[in-house]
Steps between C-alpha positions, in 0.01 A plus 500: 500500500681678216392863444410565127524770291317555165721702372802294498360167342545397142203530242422164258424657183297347242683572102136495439423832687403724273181697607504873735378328825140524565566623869787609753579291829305583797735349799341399813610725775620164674678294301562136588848431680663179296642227684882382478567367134217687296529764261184751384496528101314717281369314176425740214178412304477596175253746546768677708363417899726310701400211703691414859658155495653386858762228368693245751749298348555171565755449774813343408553185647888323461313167565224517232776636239725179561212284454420715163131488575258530258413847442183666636236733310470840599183577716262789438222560724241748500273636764117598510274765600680752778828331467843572351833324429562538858254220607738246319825701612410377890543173545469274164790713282742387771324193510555420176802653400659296766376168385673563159282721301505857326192680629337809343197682693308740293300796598204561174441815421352741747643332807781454669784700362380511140391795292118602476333443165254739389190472568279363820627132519829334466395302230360162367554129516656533097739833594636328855549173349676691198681706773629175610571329170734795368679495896588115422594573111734829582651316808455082516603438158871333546291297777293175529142626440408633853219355729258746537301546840174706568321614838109528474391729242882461389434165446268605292708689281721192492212297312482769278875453410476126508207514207641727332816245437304221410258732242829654327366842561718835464599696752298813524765744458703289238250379227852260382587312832320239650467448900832371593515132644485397857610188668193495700293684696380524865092652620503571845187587683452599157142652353344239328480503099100653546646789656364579895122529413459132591672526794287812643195296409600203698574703812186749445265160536688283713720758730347840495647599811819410293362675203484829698838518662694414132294782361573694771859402489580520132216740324496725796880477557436479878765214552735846501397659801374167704772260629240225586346569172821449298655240714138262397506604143898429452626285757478272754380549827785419689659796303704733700300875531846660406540331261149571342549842545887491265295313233201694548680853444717339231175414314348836604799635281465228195224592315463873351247295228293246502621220267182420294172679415358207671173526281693454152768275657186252594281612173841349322510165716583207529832474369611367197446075468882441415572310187708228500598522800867392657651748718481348872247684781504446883147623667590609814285625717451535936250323725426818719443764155238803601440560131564203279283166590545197477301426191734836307769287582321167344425710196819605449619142510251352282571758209878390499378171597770486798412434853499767713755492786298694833736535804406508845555797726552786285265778332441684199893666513685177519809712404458709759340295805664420811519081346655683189755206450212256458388611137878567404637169663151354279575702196899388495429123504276555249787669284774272568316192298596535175144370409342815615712717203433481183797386290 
């Protein structure tokens, strides 16, 4: 793997910018090696804080060129609770970027790379999704509208975004601009639309052994000093131990804030009913998930009235599993039918 250094990689600047930032950086003391091909980027807000993008190009390929194939919309993803760009910048970047496709990862506010905000959390399902929103306008412009692509609570975030299309609603740090447009959009082992209340309900009645190990895991944070622990509430169980322990200190490392004030992020739920709907969504979601059930991922599916896709073998960190190619493989098909964009 590459060795990266912060200093030397570009910034994306927004012409927007034009507030003192609210915060200064606070770097990880490890910071996540990129692979062959990427490139870390600093996105200024326009508050000021920068946000870490890990971009991967798509690869250039003499036979695709002759053909002139069609050309591909950017992908964005964004990661969920103890996570960072890095979670994409493993396996489905590569992935992706060598199937044809321009692939942004971002790290929200408060993790990863990216600066600190003030105050005690990183944020809230309208600032990330804004975050977001001003990333695509300041970079994606000159593009097709991208397809955007959330992980659990960032999946979330990404029916924020999606409503917030369809309902013509400013962006919260430009009263002028709307949410830019998206060619479609992707929920994997996403939080469902009610938020995770619903979820910790099911399991409190129906698994409570269950109940008591994700609140141990997640609340408690204990999946960071437990390998068998993490490895049940992330993974599969055919997963590696050395392998639980990389992602295990990476995630250790991810987080300096919690995303949400969980209490107002659920006081404020569910999200948005889109109006008029027409951008295209894929529910994705993974047969052996510790955290979201099966009836999340129904949920999901009936409020974008899709059906869900659920594949075998893999766990809540599809991206990041040892059957990682299974989602992405999954995922791709579902991209390369033009039906599944939105004109």
């Amino acid at each position: 793997m590459a060795t990266s250094s912060l200093v030397s990689f570009p910034c994306l600047s927004s012409p927007k910018a034009k507030f003192k930032p609210m915060a200064a950086l606070s770097k990880s003391s490890t910071t996540y090696e990129l692979k062959k091909g990427q490139n870390r980027l600093y996105h200024k807000l326009p508050s000021g804080l920068k946000m870490e993008v890990i971009e991967q190009r798509k690869e250039k390929n003499e036979k695709r060129r002759s053909e002139k194939e069609k050309e591909n919309p950017p992908l964005v993803f964004v990661h969920g609770s103890y996570h960072a760009a890095w979670c994409w910048a493993e396996h489905w970047l590569p992935f992706f970027s060598s199937s044809g496709f321009d692939s942004y990862a971002i790290s929200l506010l408060a993790q990863g790379e990216s600066d600190e905000p003030l105050g005690t959390v990183a944020g809230t399902l309208e600032t990330h999704a804004s975050d977001i929103a001003n990333f695509i306008e300041s970079n994606l412009s000159s593009s097709l509208p991208p397809v955007l692509i959330g992980h659990s609570f960032g999946g979330l975030i990404v029916q924020y975004y999606l409503a917030n299309i369809s309902n013509k609603q400013p962006l919260v740090t430009d009263a002028t601009n709307a949410y830019p447009d998206l060619s479609g959009a992707v929920l994997v082992c996403s939080v469902p639309p009610s938020g995770n209340s619903g979820l910790v309900l099911r399991y409190l009645f129906s698994k409570p052994v269950a109940a008591f190990k994700v609140t141990l895991s997640l609340a408690a944070k204990r999946f960071q000093t437990s390998i068998p622990l993490c490895r049940e509430t992330f993974f599969s169980s055919a997963m590696d131990d050395h392998l639980v322990q990389r992602y295990q200190d990476l995630m250790k490392e991810s987080s300096r804030m919690p995303l949400f004030d969980l209490k107002k992020l659920n006081a404020s739920l569910p999200v948005p009913k889109p109006k008029e709907y027409s951008k295209k969504v894929m529910v994705l979601g993974a047969k052996d998930d510790f955290i979201v059930d099966d009836e999340g991922l129904k949920e999901t599916g009936r409020f974008y009235e899709v059906e869900p896709v659920c594949i075998e073998g893999v766990a809540h960190d599809m991206m990041l599993d040892c059957s990682w190619e299974k989602g992405a493989e999954v995922l791709l098909y579902w991209l390369s039918k033009p039906t599944n964009l939105s004109a």
